[in-house]
C-alpha positions as CSV (number, residue, x, y, z in Angstrom):
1,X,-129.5,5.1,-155.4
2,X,-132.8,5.7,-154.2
3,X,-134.1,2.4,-155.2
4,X,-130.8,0.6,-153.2
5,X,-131.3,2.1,-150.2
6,X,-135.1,0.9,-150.3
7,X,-134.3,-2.6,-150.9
8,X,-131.6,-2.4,-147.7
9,X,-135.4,-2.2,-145.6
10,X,-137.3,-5.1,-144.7
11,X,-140.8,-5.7,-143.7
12,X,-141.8,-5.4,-139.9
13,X,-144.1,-4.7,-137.4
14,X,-144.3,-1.4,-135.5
15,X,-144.1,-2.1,-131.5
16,X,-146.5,0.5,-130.5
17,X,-148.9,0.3,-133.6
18,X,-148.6,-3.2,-134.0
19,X,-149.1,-1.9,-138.2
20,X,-146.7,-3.4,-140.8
21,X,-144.2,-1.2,-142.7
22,X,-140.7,-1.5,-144.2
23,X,-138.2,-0.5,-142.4
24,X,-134.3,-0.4,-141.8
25,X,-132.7,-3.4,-139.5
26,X,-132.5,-1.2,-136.4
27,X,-135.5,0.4,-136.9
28,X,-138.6,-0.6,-134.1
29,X,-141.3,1.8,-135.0
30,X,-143.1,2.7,-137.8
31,X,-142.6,6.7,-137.3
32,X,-141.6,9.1,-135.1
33,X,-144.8,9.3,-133.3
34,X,-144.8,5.9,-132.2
35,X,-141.7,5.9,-130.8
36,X,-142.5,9.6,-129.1
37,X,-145.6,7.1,-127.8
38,X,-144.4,4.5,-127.0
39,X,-141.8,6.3,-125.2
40,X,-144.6,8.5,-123.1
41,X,-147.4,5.6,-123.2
42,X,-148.7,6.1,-119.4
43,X,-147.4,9.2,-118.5
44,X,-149.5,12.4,-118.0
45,X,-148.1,15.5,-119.9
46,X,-146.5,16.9,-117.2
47,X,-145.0,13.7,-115.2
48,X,-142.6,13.2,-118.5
49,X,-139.2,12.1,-117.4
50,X,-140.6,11.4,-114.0
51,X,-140.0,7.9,-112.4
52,X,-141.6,6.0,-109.2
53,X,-140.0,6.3,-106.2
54,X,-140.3,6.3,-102.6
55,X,-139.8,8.9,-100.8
56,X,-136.9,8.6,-98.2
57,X,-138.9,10.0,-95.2
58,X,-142.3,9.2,-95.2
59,X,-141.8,5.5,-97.3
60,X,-144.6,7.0,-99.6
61,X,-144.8,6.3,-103.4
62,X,-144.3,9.6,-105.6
63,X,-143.2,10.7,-109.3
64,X,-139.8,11.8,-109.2
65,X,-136.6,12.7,-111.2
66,X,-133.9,10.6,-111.0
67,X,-131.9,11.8,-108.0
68,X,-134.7,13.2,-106.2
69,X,-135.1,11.5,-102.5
70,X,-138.1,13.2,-100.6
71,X,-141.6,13.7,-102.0
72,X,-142.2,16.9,-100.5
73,X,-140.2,19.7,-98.8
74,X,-142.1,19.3,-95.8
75,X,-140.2,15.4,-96.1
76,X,-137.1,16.9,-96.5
77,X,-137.6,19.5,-93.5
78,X,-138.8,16.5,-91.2
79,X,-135.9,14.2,-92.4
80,X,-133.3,16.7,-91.9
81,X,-135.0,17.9,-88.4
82,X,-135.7,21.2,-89.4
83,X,-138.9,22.9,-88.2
84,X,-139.5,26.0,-90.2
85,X,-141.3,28.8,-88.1
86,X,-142.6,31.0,-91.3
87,X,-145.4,28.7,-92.6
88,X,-147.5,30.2,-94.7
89,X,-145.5,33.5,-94.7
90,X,-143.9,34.8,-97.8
91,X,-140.1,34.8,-98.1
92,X,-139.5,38.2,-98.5
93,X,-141.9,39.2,-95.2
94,X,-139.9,36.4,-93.7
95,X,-136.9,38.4,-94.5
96,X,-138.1,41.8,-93.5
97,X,-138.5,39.9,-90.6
98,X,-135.3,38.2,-89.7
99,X,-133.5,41.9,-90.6
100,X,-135.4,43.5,-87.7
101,X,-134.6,40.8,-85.8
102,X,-130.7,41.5,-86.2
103,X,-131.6,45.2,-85.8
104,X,-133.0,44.4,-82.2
105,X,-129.8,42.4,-81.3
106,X,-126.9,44.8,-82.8
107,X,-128.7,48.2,-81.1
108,X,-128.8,46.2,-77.7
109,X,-125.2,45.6,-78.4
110,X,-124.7,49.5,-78.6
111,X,-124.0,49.4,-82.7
112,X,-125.9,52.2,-84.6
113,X,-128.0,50.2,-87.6
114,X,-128.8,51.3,-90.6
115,X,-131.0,49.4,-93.0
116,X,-130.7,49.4,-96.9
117,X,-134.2,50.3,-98.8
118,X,-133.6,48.7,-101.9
119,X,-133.7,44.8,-101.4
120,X,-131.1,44.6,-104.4
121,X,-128.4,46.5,-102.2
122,X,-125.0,44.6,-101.5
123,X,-125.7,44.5,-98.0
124,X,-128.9,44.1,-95.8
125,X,-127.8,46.2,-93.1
126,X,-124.5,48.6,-92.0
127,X,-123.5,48.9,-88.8
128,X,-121.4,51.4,-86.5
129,X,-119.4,51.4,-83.5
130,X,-116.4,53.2,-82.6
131,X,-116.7,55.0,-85.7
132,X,-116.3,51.5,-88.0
133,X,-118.5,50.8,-89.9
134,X,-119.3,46.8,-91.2
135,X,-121.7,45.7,-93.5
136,X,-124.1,42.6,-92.7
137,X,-125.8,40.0,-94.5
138,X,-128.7,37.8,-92.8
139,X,-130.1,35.1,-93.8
140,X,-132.7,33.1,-92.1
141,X,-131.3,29.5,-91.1
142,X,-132.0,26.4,-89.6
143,X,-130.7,23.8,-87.2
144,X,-131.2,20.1,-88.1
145,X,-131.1,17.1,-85.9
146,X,-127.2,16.7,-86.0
147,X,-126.9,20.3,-85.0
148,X,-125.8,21.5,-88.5
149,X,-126.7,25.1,-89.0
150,X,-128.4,25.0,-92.3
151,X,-128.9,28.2,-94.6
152,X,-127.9,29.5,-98.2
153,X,-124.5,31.0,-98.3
154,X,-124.0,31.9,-101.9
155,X,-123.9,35.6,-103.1
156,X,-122.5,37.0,-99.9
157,X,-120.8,40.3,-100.9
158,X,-120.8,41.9,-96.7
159,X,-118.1,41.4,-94.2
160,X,-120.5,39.9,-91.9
161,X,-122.9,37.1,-92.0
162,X,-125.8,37.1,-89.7
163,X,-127.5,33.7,-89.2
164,X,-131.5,34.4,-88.0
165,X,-132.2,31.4,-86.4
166,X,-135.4,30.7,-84.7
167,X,-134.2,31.1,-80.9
168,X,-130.6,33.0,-81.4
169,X,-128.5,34.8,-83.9
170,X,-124.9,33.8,-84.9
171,X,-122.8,36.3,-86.6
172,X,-119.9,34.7,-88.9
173,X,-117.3,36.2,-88.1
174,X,-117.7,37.0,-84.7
175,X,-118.7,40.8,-84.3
């Protein structure tokens, strides 16, 4: 059977290697490591699977994947009109940050606040008035050009939702 199925090949010429061998009708390379070549030939190790594109903002050429528009975040951030405040900050000070922000504004408002010391609690903050109490979430957002408040709003598990934007804060609900 052996012998059958070796008479089924024919004689070619590897693509990559440019080296004769026998091979089945299909079959373009000589091995699997010219086609793993071939298939990577002018890539560095860690561009593979990246393509040329240009990036949407700045109209400069960059490696990207296939549905990727922007060749930076800061492209993205200038595209979308968003001006981040916190350069160069880490996102966890920028946090801390926005929380105490939201403190400020809900004690000025004559709620009692009470801040969680774990950062893997439910809530960032609980508030009281009138003897209610309502837990808040805040998350630092932006506004782009169009006026579309942007911000990640996945894994919300309080009542509240407290936007920290850079000039004001909007609470969703309304408190």
């Amino acid at each position: 059977m052996a012998s059958s199925n070796y008479k089924s090949r024919t004689r070619k010429i590897c693509l990559w290697c440019k080296k004769e061998y026998l091979g089945l009708i299909a079959q373009k390379y000589c091995s699997d490591r010219c086609a793993y070549e071939k298939h990577y030939s002018g890539r560095k190790k860690n561009d593979r699977g990246r393509i040329k594109k240009i990036c949407v903002n700045c109209k400069k050429g960059y490696l990207g994947i296939h549905n990727q528009l922007y060749c930076s975040q800061k492209c993205l951030n200038e595209n979308f009109g968003i001006k981040r405040n916190w350069e160069g900050i880490s996102t966890g000070t920028v946090g801390a940050i926005q929380e105490l922000r939201v403190s400020v504004d809900l004690l000025s408002k004559g709620y009692e606040v009470f801040r969680a010391l774990s950062p893997s609690c439910s809530c960032d903050l609980l508030v009281k008035k009138n003897n209610k109490f309502f837990s808040i979430e805040v998350r630092t957002a932006y506004q782009n050009k169009a006026g579309r408040i942007v911000t990640v709003r996945t894994n919300i598990k309080a009542e509240y939702l407290a936007l920290a934007l850079p000039s004001k804060i909007i609470y969703e609900p309304k408190l």
